[in-house]
N, C-alpha and C positions, 0 to 999 in steps of 0.2 A: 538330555542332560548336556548341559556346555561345559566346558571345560578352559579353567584359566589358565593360559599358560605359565605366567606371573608366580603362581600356585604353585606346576606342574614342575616348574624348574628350583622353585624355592626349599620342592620338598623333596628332590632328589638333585643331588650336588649335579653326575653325570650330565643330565640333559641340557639342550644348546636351541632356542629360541631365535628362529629368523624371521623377517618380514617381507614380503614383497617380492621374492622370489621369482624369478623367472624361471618357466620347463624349457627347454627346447626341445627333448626327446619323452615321450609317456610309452610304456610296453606294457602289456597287458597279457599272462599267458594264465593257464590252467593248470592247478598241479593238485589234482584228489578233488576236495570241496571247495577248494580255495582258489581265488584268483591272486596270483602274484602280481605285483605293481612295482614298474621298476622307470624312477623319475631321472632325468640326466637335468641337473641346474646350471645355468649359463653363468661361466667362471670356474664352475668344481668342473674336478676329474677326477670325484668320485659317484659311483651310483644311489642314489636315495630309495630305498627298497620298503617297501608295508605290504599284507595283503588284506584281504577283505570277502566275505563272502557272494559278492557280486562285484561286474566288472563296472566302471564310474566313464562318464563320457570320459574323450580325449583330456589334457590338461595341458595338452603339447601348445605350447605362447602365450600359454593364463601367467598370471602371477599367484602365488601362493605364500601363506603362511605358515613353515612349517618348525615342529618340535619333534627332536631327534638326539641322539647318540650314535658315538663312533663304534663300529664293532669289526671285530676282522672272522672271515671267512677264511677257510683252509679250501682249494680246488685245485686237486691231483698234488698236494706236500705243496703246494704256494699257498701265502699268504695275501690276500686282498684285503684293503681298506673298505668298508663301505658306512653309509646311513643309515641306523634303521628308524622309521621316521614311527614316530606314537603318535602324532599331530597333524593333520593338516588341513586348510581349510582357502576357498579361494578368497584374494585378498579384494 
């Protein structure tokens, strides 16, 4: 099933639509059934996070398309910024 982005952000105000992305950094760890994925985009200083049931080759100097919102994390009473991405696909 594909999915439009066009669509995706049309029908939820939140979501934020990029193109052409550059990774510089991909992380890849294990947490229960799940593989966390934690993207660094060349410009941000913040982290682009999704996971997945399996882990996906590197993505570290691809360009990607991705479809995300901002959310904030609480670690140890701090508050961080991050992405959580719903979308992404190589560009």
């Amino acid at each position: 099933m594909k999915s439009d982005p066009k669509k995706l952000v049309k029908k939820h105000e939140k979501l934020i639509h990029s193109d052409f992305m550059k990774v510089v950094s991909h992380v890849q760890r294990e947490k229960g059934d799940w593989i966390l994925h934690s993207l660094m985009i060349e410009g941000w200083d913040v982290p682009f996070k999704f996971k997945r049931k399996s882990s996906y080759q590197s993505l570290k100097g691809a360009r990607v398309n991705i479809t995300y919102y901002s959310k904030l994390e609480t670690v140890a009473g701090l508050d961080f910024e991050t992405m959580k991405v719903v979308r992404i696909k190589k560009s």
